[in-house]
C-alpha positions in Angstrom: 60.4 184.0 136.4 62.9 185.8 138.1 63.4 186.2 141.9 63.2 189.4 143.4 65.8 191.8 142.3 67.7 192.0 145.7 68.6 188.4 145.9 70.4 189.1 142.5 73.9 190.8 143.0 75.0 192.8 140.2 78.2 190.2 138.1 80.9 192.8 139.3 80.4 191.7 143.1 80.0 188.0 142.1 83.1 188.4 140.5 84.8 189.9 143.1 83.7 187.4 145.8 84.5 184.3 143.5 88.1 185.9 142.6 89.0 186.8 146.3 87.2 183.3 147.7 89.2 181.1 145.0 92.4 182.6 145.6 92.2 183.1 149.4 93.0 186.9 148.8 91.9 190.5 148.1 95.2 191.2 146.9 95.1 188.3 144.4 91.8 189.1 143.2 92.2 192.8 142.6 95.2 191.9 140.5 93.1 189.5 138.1 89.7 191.6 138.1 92.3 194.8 137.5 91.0 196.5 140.3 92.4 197.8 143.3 92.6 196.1 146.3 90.3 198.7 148.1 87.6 198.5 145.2 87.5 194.6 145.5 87.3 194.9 149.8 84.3 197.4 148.6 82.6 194.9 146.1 82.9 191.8 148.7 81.3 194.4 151.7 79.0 195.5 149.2 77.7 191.9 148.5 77.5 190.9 152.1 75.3 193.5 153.3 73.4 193.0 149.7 72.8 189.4 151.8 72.9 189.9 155.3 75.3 187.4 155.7 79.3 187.3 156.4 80.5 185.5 153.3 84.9 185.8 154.8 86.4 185.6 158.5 88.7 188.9 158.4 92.2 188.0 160.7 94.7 190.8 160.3 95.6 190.6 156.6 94.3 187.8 155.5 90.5 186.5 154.7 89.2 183.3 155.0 85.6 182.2 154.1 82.8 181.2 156.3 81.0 178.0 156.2 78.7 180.2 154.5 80.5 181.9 152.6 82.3 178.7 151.0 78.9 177.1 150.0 77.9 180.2 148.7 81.7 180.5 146.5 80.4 176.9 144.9 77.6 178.1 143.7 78.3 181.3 142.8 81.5 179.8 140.6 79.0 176.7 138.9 76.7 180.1 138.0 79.6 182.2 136.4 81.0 178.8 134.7 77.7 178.1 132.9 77.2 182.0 132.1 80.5 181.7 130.7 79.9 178.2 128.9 76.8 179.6 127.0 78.7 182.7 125.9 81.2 181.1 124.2 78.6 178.6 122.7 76.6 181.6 121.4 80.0 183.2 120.0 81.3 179.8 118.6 77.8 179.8 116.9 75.7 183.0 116.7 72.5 181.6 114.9 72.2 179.7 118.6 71.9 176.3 117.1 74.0 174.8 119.9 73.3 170.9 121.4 74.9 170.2 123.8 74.9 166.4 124.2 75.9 163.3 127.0 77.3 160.5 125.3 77.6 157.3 126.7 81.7 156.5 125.7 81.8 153.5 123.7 77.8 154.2 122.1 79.3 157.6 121.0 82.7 156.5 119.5 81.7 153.7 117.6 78.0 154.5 116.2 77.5 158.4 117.0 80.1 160.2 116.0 80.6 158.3 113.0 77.2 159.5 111.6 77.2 162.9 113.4 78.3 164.3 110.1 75.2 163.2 108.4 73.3 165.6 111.0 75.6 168.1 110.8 75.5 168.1 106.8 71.5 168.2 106.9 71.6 171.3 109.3 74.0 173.6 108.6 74.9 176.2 110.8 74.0 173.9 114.0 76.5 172.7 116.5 76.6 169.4 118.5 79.0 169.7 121.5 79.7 165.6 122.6 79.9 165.6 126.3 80.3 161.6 127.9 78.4 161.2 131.2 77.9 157.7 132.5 75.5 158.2 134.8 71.9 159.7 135.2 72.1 163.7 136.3 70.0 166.2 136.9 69.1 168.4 134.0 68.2 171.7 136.0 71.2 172.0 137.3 73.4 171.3 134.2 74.4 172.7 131.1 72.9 169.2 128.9 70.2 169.9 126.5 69.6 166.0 126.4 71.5 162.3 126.8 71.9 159.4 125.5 70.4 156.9 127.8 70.7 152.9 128.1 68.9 151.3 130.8 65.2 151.2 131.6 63.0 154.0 130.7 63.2 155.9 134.2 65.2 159.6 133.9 63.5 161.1 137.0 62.5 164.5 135.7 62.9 164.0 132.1 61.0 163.4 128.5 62.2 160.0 127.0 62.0 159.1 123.8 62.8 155.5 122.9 65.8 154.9 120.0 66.3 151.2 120.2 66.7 147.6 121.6 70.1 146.1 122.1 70.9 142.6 121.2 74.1 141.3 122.8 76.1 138.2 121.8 79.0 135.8 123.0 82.1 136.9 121.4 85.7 135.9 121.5 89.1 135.8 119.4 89.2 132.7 117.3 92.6 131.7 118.9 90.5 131.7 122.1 87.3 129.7 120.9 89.7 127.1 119.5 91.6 126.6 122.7 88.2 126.4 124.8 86.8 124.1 122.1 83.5 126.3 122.5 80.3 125.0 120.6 77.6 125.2 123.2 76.5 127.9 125.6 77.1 125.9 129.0 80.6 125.1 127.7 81.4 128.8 128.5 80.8 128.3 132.9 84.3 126.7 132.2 86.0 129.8 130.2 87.3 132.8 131.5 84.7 135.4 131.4 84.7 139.3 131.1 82.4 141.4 133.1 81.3 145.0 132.1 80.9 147.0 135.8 78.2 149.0 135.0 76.3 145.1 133.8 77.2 142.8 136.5 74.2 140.9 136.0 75.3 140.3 132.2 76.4 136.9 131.8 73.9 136.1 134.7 71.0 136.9 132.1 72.8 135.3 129.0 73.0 131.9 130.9 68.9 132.3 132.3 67.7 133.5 129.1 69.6 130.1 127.5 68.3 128.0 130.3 71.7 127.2 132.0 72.0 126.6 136.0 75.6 128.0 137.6 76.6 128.7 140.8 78.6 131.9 140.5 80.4 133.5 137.9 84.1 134.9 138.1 86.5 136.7 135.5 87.9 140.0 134.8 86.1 143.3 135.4 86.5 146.2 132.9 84.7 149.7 133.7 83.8 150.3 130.2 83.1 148.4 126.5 86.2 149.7 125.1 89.0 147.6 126.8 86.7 144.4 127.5 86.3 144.2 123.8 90.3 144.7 123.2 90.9 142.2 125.8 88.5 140.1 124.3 90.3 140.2 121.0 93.2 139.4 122.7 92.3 136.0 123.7 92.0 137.0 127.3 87.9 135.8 127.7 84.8 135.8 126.3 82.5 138.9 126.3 79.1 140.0 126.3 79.3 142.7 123.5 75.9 145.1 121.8 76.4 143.4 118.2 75.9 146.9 115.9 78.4 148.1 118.1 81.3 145.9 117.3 81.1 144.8 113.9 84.3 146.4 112.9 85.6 143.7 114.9 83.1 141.3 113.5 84.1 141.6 109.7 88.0 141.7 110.6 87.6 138.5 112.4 89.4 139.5 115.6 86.1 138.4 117.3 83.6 135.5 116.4 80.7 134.1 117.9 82.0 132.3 120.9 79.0 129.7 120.4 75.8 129.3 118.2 73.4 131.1 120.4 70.6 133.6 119.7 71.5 137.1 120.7 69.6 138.7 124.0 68.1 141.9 124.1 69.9 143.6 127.2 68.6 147.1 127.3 67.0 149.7 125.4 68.2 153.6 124.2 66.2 156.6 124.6 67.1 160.0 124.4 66.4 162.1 127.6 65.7 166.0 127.9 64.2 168.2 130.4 60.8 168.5 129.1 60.4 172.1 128.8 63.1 172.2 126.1 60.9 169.5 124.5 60.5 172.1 121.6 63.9 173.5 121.1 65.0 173.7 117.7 68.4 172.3 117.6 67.6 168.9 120.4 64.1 168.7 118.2 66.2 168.2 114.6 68.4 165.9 116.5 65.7 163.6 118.1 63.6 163.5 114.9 67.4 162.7 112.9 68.7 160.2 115.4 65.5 158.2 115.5 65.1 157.7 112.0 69.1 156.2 112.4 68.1 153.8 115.0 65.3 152.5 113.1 67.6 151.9 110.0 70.2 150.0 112.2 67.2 148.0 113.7 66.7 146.8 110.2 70.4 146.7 109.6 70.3 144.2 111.9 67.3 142.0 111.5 68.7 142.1 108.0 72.6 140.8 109.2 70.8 138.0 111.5 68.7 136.6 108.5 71.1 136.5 106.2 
């Protein structure tokens, strides 16, 4: 539901206001709305006693915003950039079948987009707009429809729907396993090591979960997968790496096994949305699609490990 009408300013003030409040002048706006500077002093005056409240400081001929008048331009120009957004969605793709989706970087370039086709191909017409976010956000106040999520299954204000477990394992270059004469898991507390920032506890689990005592554990620190694993195949340390997602490497051989140890799970995927779009055609196609994909790579993989 709507708010009452009056705390809804018609878009031509809005405009106005967000013009002359980004540029710092009338004069600037009027010449990018193609308006006169009169009609623009006119919209903005219009807008404030729409409000009650002084939005600019007037000095002489210049304007400058108030403190309330600047929170107010931030919000005002999020609004008009999502109005905007969902125009050009709905133009780029008139049957409205638009998802617009957070990826997590190195999940979406190596095992999403890959197979996005395969969606696409099965729904015609739809659109999937690949958005990488690393973090948690808050859905009511973004453009998402829903996100890939690793982690544990909290999303505070979002539906979850589980995709998968992920099984890490020891990998290295075999230049590097040969030099470290690796064969057992301790053997590794006296390699270089390669730390994911957003895991720091990584290598602390691998050695619990494989009963191993250690002090502390140093090495390089990488913010994302993508250039731990390069460094990793360039002899530079051994990595904690999700196995589906590196296999290219795998079956090239620029990584192998940097001991004989079973895989730890390390997380799980789900795919978050804000409940109430829960039913929307495009995100419901793409849940039901994506989950049926993560159950065949859950085989994939229980069928790689037994053979």
């Amino acid at each position: 539901m709507l708010p009452p009408r009056r705390f809804l300013p018609s878009f031509s003030l809005l405009a106005a206001f967000e013009a002359a409040a980004r540029s710092g002048s009338v004069t600037a706006a009027a010449n990018e709305l193609g308006l006169t500077q009169s009609a623009v002093s006119r919209q903005i005056s219009a807008l404030e006693k729409q409000l009650g409240v002084a939005l600019f400081l007037r000095e002489r001929q210049t304007i400058r915003l108030t403190l309330a008048g600047d929170t107010y331009a931030r919000e005002v120009r999020e609004a008009l950039r999502r109005i905007s957004n969902a125009s050009l969605n709905l133009r780029a793709n008139p049957s409205g079948g638009t998802l617009n989706l957070a990826i997590l970087p190195f999940f979406g370039t190596r095992w999403l987009t890959p197979r996005i086709g395969r969606f696409l191909n099965a729904h015609p017409g739809m659109v999937v707009n690949l958005i990488t976010r690393l973090e948690p956000f808050d859905f009511r106040f973004d453009t998402l429809d829903a996100a890939i999520h690793f982690g544990p299954a909290r999303w505070p204000g979002a539906a979850l729907t589980f995709l998968m477990s992920e099984e890490v394992i020891s990998v290295c270059s075999p230049g590097f396993k040969t030099r470290h004469a690796l064969q057992t898991p301790a053997e590794l507390l006296e390699a270089p090591l390669l730390h994911l920032s957003s895991r720091p506890d990584a290598w602390e689990s691998w050695f619990k979960a494989h009963e191993i005592s250690f002090d502390a554990l140093h090495g390089m620190l990488f913010d994302q997968f993508m250039p731990m694993v390069e460094a990793a195949a360039a002899g530079l340390g051994a990595a904690l790496l999700p196995r589906f997602l590196i296999a290219r490497e795998l079956d090239a051989g620029l990584l192998v096994p940097a001991v004989e140890a079973p895989a730890v799970e390390a997380g799980q995927y789900f795919l978050a949305y804000p409940p109430d779009r829960a039913s929307y055609g495009p995100l419901a196609a793409f849940r039901d699609w994506i989950s049926r994909e993560m159950e065949e790579e859950t085989l994939a993989q229980g069928e790689r490990i037994g053979q």
